[in-house]
C-alpha positions in Angstrom: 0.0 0.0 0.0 1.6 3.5 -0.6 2.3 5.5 2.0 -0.5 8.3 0.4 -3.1 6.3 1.8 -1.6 5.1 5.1 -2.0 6.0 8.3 2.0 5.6 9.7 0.6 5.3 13.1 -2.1 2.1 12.4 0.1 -1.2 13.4 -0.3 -4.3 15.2 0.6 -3.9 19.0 0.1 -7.7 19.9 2.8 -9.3 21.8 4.7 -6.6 22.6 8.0 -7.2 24.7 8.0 -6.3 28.5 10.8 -2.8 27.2 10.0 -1.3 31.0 13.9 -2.3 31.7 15.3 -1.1 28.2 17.5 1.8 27.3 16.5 3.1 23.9 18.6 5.7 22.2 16.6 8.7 19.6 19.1 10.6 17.5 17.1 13.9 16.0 18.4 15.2 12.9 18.4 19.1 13.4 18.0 19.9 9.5 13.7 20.2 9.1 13.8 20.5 12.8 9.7 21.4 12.6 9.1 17.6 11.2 12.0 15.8 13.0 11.3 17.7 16.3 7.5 16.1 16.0 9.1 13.1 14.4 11.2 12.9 18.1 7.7 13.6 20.0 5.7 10.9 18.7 8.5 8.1 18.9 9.0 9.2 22.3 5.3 9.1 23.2 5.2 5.3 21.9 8.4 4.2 23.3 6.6 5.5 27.0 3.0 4.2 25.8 4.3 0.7 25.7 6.0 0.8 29.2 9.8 2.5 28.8 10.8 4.5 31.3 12.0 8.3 30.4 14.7 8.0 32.6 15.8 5.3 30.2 15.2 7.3 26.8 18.6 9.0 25.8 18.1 12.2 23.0 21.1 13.0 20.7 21.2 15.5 18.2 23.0 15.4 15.1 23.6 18.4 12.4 22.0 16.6 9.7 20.2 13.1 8.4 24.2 12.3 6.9 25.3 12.3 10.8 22.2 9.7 11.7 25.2 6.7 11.0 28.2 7.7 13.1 25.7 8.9 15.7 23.6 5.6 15.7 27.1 3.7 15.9 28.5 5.8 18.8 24.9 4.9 20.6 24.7 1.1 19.6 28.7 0.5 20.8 27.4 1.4 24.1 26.6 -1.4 26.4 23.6 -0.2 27.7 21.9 0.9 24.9 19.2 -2.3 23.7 18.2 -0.1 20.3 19.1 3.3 18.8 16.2 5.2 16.5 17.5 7.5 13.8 15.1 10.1 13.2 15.4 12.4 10.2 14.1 14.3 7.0 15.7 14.8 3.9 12.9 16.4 1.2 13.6 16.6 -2.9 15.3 19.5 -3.6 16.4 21.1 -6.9 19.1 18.9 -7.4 20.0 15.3 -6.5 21.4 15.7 -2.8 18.5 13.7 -1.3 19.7 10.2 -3.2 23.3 10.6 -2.1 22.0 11.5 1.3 19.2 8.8 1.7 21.2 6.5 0.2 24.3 6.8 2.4 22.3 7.4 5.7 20.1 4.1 4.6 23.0 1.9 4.2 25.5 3.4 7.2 22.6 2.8 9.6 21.9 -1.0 8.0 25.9 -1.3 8.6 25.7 0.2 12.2 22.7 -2.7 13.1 24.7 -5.5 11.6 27.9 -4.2 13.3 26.9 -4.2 16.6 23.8 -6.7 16.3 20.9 -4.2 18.0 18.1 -2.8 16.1 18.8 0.4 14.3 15.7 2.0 13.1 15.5 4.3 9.9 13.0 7.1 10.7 14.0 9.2 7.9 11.1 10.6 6.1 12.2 11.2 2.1 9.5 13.4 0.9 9.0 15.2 -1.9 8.2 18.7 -0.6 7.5 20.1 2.6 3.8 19.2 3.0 4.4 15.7 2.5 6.7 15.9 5.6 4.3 17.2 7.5 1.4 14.7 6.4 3.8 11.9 7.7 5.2 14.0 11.1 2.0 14.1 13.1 -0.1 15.0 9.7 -2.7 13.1 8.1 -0.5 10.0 7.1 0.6 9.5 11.1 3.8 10.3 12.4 7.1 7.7 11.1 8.3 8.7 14.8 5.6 6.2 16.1 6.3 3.5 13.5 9.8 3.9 14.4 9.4 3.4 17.8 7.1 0.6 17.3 9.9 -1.2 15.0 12.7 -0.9 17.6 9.9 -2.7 20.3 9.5 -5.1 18.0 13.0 -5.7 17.0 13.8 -6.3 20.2 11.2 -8.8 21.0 12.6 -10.9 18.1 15.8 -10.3 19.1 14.6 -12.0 23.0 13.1 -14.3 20.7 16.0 -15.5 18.3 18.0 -15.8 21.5 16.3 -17.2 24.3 14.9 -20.2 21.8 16.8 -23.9 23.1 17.4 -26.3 20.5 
């Protein structure tokens, strides 16, 4: 279904993990600060809805979506940090910027998760214009900052999963 008729904040809740003992990590891209700032509110909303703790929330804030990677990695070295969220916006400009950036910010946080083996969530938005940022940061489409959220619960209920499972 395309995201144009999707509500990003509609998604299965069953079976969450117990995260009332996790340490989550949200890096906030400071570039479009109006959409990533309400990007940052709703995945922090969802991460306390389903039982974190704030006290166990860590914020870092990077220049841009390009610093999401070595921000993520500095997170998910930590030892105490169970998943990291990357929250960002780069919107079609004039020229081509936004496929080098999504590109590289796509694939350095994909190489931060497999490096370190926690969930690394994309939360970059990569809309066309400004409007269609909006419509997906709290507009009519949802806010990615919950589905984000959502995605590192779940990633680390799988992860419980994977590991906890005797052969």
């Amino acid at each position: 279904m395309a995201s144009a008729e999707k509500n990003l904040s509609v998604f299965s809740t069953d079976e969450l993990p117990d995260i009332s003992h996790r340490r989550f990590a949200i890096l906030v891209s400071e570039w479009n600060s109006e959409v990533t700032e309400a990007l940052f509110t709703g995945a922090y909303q969802t991460l306390l809805q389903h039982g974190a703790k704030p006290e166990l929330i860590i914020r870092g804030n990077v220049p841009g979506s390009y610093e999401l990677s070595l921000g993520a990695q500095w997170f998910a070295q930590r030892d105490d940090i169970d998943a990291v969220i990357a929250l960002g916006c780069v919107i079609q400009g004039e020229t081509k910027h936004n496929d080098y950036i999504n590109h590289a910010v796509a694939q350095g946080l994909t190489n931060v998760s497999l490096k370190t083996g926690k969930p690394v969530i994309f939360g970059v938005l990569t809309p066309n214009d400004q409007q269609q940022a909006l419509d997906r940061a709290g507009g009519k489409h949802g806010n990615k900052g919950d589905e984000a959220a959502i995605t590192a619960i779940k990633m680390i209920g799988l992860q419980q999963q994977v590991y906890s499972f005797q052969f």
